[in-house]
C-alpha positions in Angstrom: -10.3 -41.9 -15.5 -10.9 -39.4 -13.0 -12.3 -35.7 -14.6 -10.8 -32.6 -13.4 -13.4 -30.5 -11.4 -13.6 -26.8 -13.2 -13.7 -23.9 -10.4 -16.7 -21.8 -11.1 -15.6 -18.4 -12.4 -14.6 -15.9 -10.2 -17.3 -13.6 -9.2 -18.2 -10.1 -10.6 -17.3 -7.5 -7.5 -20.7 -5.4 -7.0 -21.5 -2.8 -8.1 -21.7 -1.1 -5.1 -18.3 -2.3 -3.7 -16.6 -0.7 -6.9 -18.1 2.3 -6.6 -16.6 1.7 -2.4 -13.4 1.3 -3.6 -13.0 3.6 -6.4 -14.6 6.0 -3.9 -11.9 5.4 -1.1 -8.8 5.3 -3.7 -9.9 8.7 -4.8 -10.2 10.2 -1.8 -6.9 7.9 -0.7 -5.2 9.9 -3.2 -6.7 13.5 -2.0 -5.7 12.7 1.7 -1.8 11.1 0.6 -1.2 14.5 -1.6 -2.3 16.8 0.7 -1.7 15.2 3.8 1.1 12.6 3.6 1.2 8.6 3.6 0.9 8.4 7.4 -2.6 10.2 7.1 -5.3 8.3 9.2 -7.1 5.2 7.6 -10.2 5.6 9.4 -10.3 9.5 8.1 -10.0 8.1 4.3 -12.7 6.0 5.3 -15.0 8.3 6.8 -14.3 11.0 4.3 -15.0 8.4 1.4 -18.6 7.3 3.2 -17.6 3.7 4.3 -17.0 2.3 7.1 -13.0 1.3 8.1 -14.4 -2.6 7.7 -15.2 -2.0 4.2 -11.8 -0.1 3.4 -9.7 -2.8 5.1 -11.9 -5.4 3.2 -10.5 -3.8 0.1 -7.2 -2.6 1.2 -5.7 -4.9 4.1 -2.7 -2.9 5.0 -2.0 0.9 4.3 0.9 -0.3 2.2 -1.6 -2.1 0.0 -3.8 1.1 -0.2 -1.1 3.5 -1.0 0.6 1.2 -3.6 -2.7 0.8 -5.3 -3.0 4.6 -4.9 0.3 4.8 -7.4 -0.9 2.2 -10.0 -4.1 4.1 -10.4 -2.1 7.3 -11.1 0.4 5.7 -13.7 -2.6 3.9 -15.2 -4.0 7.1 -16.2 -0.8 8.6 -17.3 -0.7 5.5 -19.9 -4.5 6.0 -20.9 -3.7 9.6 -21.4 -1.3 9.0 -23.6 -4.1 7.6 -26.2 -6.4 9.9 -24.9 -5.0 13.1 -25.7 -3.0 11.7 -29.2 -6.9 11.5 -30.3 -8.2 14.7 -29.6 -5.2 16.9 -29.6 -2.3 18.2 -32.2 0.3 16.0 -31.5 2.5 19.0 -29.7 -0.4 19.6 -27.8 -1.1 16.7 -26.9 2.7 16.0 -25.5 2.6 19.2 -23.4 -0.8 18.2 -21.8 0.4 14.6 -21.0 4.1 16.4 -19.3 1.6 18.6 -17.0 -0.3 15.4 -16.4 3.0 13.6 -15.2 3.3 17.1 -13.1 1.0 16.0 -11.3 2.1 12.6 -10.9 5.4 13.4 -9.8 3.8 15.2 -6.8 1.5 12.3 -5.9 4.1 10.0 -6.2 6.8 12.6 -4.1 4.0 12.3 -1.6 3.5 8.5 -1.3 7.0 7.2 -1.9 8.6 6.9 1.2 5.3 4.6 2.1 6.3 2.7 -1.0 10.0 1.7 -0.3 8.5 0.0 2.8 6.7 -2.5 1.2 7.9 -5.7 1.9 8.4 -6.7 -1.4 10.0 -3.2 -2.2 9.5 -0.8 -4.7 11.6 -2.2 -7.3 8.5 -4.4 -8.4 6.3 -1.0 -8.8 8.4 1.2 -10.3 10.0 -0.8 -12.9 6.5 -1.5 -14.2 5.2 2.4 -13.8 8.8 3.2 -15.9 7.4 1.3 -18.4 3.9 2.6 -18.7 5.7 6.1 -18.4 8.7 6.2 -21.3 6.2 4.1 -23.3 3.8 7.2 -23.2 5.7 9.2 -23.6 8.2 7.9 -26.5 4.6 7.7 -28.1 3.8 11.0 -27.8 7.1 12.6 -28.7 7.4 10.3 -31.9 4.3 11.6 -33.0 5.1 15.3 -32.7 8.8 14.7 -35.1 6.4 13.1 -37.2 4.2 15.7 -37.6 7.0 18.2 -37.4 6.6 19.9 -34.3 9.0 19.1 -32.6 13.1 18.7 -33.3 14.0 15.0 -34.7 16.9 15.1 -32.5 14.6 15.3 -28.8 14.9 11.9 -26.7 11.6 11.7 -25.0 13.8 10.6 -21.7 15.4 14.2 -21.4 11.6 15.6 -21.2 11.1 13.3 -18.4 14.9 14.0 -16.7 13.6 17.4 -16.7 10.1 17.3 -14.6 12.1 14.7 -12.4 15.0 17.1 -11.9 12.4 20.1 -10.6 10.9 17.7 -8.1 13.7 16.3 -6.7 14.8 19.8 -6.0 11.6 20.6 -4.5 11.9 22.8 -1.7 8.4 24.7 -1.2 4.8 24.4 -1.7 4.7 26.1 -5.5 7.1 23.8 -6.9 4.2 22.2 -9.2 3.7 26.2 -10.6 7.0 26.0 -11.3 7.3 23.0 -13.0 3.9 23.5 -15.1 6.4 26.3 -16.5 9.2 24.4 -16.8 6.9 22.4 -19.2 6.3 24.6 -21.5 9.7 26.0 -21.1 10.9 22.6 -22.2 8.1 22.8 -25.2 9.2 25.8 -27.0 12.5 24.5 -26.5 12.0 21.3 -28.2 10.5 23.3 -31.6 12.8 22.5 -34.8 15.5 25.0 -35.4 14.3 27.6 -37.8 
């Protein structure tokens, strides 16, 4: 009877090429905010310390960098999320996590057009990051009703509507101030009626 032939298991990455690529999506990130998508490959390299063989070695196509660029930041929205409910009063917590998503919204603004050309299209990546998102944040508002702070009548969605509304409506470069207001605009708003 013939045996099946096990495949060795895969092999840890270095530690040197994760520090590499946590060092180029980092600065990936930097260069998409403040400079667009389209910003040069070979500068994110260069700026990150490596070589353009080691980013492409990571990241074969600029689509691949910049969608890997927007999982990061909705990974760390969802981390947040149990970050911050363990160190902070649960309202606290919630309007820390809404400036977080802030500035997600304008990293995302940033890198989305790059993202609805990836040949699979965004559908894929955003239907996940939705979930990571309204699960966070459904977390986070259920746990400020519970501990009172906040009206038992608040969907966590209309939070979220909110932010999204400011950005889509943004029309200059202090947008971001304005929405870091809007948060806690939308905070004091969202106390039980007295």
């Amino acid at each position: 009877m013939p045996t099946k032939r096990s495949q060795p298991p895969p092999r840890k990455p270095r530690t040197d090429a994760q520090r590499n690529r946590q060092r180029i999506l980092e600065v990936a990130k930097e260069a998409f905010t403040r400079y667009g998508a389209n910003t040069s490959l070979d500068d994110i390299a260069k700026d990150a310390g490596v070589g353009a063989g080691t980013l492409y070695r990571h990241f074969g196509t600029r689509d691949a960098l910049v969608e890997a660029v927007y999982r990061i930041e909705v990974e760390k929205l969802a981390e947040a999320e149990r970050e911050l409910s363990g160190k902070l009063p649960p309202v606290e917590a919630l309007r820390a996590w809404m400036l977080l998503f802030v500035d997600y919204i304008e990293t995302k603004q940033i890198i989305a057009p790059a993202l609805n050309t990836i040949v699979e299209g965004p559908s894929k990546v955003y239907q996940a990051s939705r979930a990571q998102v309204t699960g966070a944040i459904d977390a986070l508002v259920k746990r400020a009703i519970e501990s009172g702070d906040i009206r038992t009548d608040l969907d966590p969605f209309d939070l979220l509507r909110a932010l999204i509304g400011v950005s889509n409506v943004a029309s200059g470069p202090d947008w971001p101030q304005s929405a870091r207001r809007l948060v806690d605009i939308l905070i004091s708003g969202s106390r039980p009626l007295e």
